[in-house]
NUKOL-238514 format. One record per residue: residue in one letter; x, y, z of N, C-alpha, C, O in turn. Coordinates in steps of 0.1 Angstrom, whole numbers, plus 5000, padded with zeros to 4 digits. Layout:
AXYZXYZXYZXYZ;...
END
This chain:
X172077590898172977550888172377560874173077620866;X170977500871170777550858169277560863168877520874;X168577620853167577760848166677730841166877650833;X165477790843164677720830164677800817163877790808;X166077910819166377970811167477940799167577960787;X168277880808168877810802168977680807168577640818;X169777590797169577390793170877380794171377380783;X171877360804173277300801173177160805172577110814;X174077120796174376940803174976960816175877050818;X174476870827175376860840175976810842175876690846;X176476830840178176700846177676640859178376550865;X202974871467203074801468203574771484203574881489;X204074671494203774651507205274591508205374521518;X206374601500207174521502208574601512209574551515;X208274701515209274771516208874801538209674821547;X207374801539207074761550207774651557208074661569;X207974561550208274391555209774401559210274361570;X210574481548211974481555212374611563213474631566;X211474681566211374741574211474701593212074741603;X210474601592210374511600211674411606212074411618;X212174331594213074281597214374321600215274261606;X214374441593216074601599215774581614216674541621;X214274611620214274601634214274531644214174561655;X214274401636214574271646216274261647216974241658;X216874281635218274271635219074391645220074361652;X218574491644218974581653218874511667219874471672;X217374491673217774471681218574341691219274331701;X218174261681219374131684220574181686221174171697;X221074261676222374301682223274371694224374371698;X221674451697221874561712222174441726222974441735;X221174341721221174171733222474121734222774051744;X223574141724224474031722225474101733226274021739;X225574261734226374301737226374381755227174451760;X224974301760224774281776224874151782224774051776;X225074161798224874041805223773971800222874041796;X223673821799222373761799222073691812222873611818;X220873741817220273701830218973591827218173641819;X218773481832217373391828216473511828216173561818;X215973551839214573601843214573721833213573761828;X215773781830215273881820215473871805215173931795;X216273761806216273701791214573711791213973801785;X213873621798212773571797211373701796210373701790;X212173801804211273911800211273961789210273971782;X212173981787213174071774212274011761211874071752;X212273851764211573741755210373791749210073851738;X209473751763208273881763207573951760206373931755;X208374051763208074191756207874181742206874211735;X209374121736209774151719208474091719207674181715;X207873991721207073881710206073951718205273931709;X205374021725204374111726204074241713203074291707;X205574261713205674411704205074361692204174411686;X205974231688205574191674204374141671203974141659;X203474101684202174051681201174171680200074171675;X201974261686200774421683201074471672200274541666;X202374451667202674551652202074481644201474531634;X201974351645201174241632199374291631198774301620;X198674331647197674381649197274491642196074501639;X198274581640198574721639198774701621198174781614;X199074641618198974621602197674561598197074601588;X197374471604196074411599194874511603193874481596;X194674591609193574691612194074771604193174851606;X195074851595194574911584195874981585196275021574;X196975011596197675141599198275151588197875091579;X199475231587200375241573201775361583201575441593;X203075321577203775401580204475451568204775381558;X204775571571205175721565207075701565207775731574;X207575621550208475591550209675741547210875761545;X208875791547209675941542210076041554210776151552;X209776011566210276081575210375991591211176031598;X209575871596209975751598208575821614208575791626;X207775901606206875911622205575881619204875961613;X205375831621204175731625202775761619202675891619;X201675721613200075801609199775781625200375711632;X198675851628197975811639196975721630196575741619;X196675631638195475511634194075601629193575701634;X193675541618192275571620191175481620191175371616;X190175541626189275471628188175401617187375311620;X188575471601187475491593188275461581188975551577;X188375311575189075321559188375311547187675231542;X188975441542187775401528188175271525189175211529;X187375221516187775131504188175141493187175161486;X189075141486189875181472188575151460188375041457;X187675301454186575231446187075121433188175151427;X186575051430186674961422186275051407185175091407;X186975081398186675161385185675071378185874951374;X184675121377183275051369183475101353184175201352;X182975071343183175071330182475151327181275121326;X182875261324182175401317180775361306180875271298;X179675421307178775401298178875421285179575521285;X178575381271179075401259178275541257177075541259;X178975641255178275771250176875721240176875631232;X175575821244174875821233175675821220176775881220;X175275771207175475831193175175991191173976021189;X175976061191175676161185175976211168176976171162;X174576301162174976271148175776411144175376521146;X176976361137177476461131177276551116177476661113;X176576441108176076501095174776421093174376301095;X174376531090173176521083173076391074173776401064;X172276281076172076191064171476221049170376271046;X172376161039171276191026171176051017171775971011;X169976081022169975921014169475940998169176050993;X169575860992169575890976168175910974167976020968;X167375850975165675880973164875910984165175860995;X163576000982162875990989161075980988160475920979;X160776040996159176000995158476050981157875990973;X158876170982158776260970157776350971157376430962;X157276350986156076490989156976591000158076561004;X156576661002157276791008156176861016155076891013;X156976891031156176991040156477121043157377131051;X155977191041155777331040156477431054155877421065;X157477491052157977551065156677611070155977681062;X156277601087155677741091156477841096156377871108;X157177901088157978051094157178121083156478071075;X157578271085157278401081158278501087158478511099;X159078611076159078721078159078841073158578891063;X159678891082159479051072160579071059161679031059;X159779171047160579211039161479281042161679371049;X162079191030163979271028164279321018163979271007;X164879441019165279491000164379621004163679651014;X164679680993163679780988163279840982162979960979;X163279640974162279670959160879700957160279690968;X160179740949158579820950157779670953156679670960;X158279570948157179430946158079300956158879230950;X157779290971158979160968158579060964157379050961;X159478970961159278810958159078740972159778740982;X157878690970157478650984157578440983157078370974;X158078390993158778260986158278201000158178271011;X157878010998157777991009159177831006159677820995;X159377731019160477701022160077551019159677511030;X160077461011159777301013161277221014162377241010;X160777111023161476991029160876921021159676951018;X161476781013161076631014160776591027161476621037;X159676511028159776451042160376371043161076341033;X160276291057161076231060162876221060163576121061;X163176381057164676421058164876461068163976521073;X166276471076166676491087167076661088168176701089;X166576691087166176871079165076951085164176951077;X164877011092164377131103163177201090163277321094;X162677201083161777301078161777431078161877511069;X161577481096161577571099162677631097162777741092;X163777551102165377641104166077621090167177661089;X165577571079166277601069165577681064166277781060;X164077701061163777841060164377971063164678071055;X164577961081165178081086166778131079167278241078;X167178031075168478001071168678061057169678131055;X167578041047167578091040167278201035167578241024;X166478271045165878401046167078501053166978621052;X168078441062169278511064170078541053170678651053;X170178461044170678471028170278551022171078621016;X169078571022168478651010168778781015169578851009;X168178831030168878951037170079011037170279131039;X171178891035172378971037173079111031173079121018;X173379151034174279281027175179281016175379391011;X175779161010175979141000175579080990175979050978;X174379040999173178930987172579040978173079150975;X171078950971170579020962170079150970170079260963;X169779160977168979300981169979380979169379490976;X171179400978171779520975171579580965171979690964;X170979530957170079550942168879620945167979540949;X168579750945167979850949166179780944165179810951;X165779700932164979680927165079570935163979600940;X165379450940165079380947164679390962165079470970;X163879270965162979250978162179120981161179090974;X162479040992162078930990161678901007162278941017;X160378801005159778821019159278681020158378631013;X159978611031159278441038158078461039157578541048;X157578411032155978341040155878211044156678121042;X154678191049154478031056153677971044153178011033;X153777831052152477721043150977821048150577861059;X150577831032149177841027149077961026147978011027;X150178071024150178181018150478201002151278130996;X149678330998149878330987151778360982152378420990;X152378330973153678360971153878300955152978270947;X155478290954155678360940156578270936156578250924;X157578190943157878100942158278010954158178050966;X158777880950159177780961160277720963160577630955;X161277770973162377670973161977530978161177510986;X162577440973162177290978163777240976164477260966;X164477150992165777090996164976960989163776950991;X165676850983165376730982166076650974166776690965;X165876530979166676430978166976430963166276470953;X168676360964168676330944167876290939167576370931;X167076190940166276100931165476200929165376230918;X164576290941163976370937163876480933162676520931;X164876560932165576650932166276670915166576780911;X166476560907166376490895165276510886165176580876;X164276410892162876390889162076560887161376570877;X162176640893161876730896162776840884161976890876;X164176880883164376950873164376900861164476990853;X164176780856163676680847162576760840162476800828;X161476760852159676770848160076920845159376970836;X160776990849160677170844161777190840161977310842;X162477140836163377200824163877120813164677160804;X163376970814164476840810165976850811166776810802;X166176890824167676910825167976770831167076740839;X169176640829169576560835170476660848171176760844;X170276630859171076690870172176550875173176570882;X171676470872172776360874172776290890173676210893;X171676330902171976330911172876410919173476380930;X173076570911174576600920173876770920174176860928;X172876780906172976940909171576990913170576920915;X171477140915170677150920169777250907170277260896;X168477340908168477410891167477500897167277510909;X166877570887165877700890164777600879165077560868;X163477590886162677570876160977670877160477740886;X160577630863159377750861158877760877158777650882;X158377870887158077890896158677790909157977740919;X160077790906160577760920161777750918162277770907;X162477700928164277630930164177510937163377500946;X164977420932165377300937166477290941167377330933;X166677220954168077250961168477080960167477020963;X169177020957169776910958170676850975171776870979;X169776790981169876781001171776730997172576771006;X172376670988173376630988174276740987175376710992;X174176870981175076960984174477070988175077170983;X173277100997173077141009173577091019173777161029;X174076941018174576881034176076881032176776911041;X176576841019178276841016178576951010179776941008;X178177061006178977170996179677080985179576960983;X180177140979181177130970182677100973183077160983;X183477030967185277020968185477140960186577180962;X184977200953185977370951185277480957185577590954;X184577460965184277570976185077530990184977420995;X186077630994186777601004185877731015186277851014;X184877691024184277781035183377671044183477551043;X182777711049181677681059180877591051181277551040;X179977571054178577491047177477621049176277621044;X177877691055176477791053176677921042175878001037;X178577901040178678011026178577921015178777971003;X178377781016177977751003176577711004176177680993;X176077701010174377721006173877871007172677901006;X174577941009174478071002174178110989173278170984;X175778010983175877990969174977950961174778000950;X174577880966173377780960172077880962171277900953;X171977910969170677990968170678120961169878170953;X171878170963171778300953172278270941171978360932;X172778180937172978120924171478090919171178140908;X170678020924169177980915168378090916167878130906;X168078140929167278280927167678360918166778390911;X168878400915170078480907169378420891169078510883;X169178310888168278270873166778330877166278380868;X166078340889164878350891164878490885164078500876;X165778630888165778710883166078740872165378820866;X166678710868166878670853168578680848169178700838;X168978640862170978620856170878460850170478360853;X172078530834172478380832173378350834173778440842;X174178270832175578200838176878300829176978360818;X177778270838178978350835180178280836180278170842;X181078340831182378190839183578330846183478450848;X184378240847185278340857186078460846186578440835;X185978610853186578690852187878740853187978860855;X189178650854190278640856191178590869190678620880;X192078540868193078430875192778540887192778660884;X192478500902192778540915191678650914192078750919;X190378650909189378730912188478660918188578540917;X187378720926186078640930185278570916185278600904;X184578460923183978400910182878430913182178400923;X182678510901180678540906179878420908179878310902;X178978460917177478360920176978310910176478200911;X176978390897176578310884177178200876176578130868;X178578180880179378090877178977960881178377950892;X179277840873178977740880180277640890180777520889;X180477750899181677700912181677570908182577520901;X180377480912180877370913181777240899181977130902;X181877290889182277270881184077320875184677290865;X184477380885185677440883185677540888184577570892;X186877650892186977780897187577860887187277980887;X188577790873189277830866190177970866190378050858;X190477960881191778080887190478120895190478030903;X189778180897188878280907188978220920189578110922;X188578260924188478250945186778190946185778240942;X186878130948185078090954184778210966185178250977;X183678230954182678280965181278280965180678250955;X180678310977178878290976178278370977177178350981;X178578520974177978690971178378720957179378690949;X176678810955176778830945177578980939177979010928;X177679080957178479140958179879150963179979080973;X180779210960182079230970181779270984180779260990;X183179310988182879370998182679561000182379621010;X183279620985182879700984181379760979180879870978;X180879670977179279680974179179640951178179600944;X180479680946180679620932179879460933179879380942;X178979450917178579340913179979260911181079320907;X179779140914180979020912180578940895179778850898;X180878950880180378880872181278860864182378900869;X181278830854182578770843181778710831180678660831;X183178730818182378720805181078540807181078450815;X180278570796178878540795179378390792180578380787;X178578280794178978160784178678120775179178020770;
END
């Protein structure tokens, strides 16, 4: 966002039961309409109150009948038991954004990644990657992350003179990106440029860039993409001063807004974008400010 080139201000069971009793009524009625004899009243007696004492049997050991066609389960020998639903465990917390807390320690650890040069410029810019500690921020993979950046096809290396190559902690290099916290992040473009950043921006200072962890982790509200094409932005926007671009503003209603622009301050008609090239390989830039 700003340069040490330039100083801008920042802004159920029931149906069983009458089942049962349809079949006592039936048969009472078949009784009414024969001889009654004692001895076979008495059998007849019997029997019924035998039948009924085994169907009551026949329920209480587990059976069930099949009211939809009227034939019978065979018994089984083996009843599950209906499991009792036990109460689900509360999911771990899982974190979905990255935390930024407003201050931090104010020392920084050094990515160990390294790779090869990109570009193919005669000299590259050989850059290594700092974290504040104690941020919830990978070292290594925002390094990698940024070194995807610098590579891409519409980044700066399409610029035949440029070339830029990761190195690790305790190699020699040329400058330093450092992610960190507002307070520190503040404090820091303060000491190399006296820029107020306000907590919100991020700047190029004498031998390095400072990324502001707050819009590394949120982007911007006028960048409408991913979180990784706007830390694109951001990186080729401050490297972009490292080379020596100054700021531009937008080049007309419904064009790309160049990388040099300060997106997060307005789009004023342009399209956000985080290349410094099109997709035809044309520089993206607009009058100077």
């Amino acid at each position: 966002m700003y340069s040490a080139r330039e100083r801008q201000s920042a802004p159920a069971t029931g149906s069983t039961a009458a089942g049962h009793r349809a079949g006592r009524r039936r048969r009472s009625a078949h009784r009414r309409g024969r001889p009654r004899r004692r001895g076979q009243s008495l059998l007849i007696g019997l029997l019924v109150a035998a039948g009924l004492l085994g169907s009551a049997a026949y329920l209480l050991g587990g059976g069930r009948s099949d009211a939809s066609s009227g034939a019978p389960h065979p018994r089984s020998t083996h009843v599950t038991p209906t499991p009792t639903p036990s109460p689900s465990p509360s999911p771990s917390a899982s974190r979905t954004e990255i935390d930024v807390p407003p201050t931090g320690s104010g020392t920084f650890v050094t990515a160990q990644a390294s790779g090869e040069t990109v570009g193919s410029g005669p000299r590259p810019v050989r850059y290594v990657v700092q974290v504040e500690t104690g941020l919830d921020v990978s070292p290594s993979q925002a390094a990698n992350e940024i070194a995807e950046i610098l590579a891409a096809p519409r980044g700066w290396t399409h610029d035949p003179d440029n070339a830029f190559q990761l190195v690790g902690a305790g190699s020699p290099h040329d400058i330093t990106i450092k992610i960190a916290t507002p307070a520190t992040a503040d404090a820091l473009c303060w000491a190399g440029i006296q820029q107020d950043t306000g907590g919100e921006y991020n700047c190029e200072v004498p031998g390095g860039v400072v990324v502001n962890l707050k819009r590394w982790v949120k982007g911007s509200p006028n960048f409408d993409g991913p979180i990784h094409d706007y830390r694109a932005l951001i990186i080729n926007h401050e490297v972009g001063h490292f080379l020596g671009h100054s700021h531009v503003t937008c080049g007309g209603a419904g064009r790309l807004a160049p990388v040099m622009m300060q997106q997060i301050k307005g789009l004023h008609g342009c399209v956000a974008n985080a290349w410094p090239y099109d997709e035809n390989g044309d520089f993206v830039t607009g009058p100077p400010v």
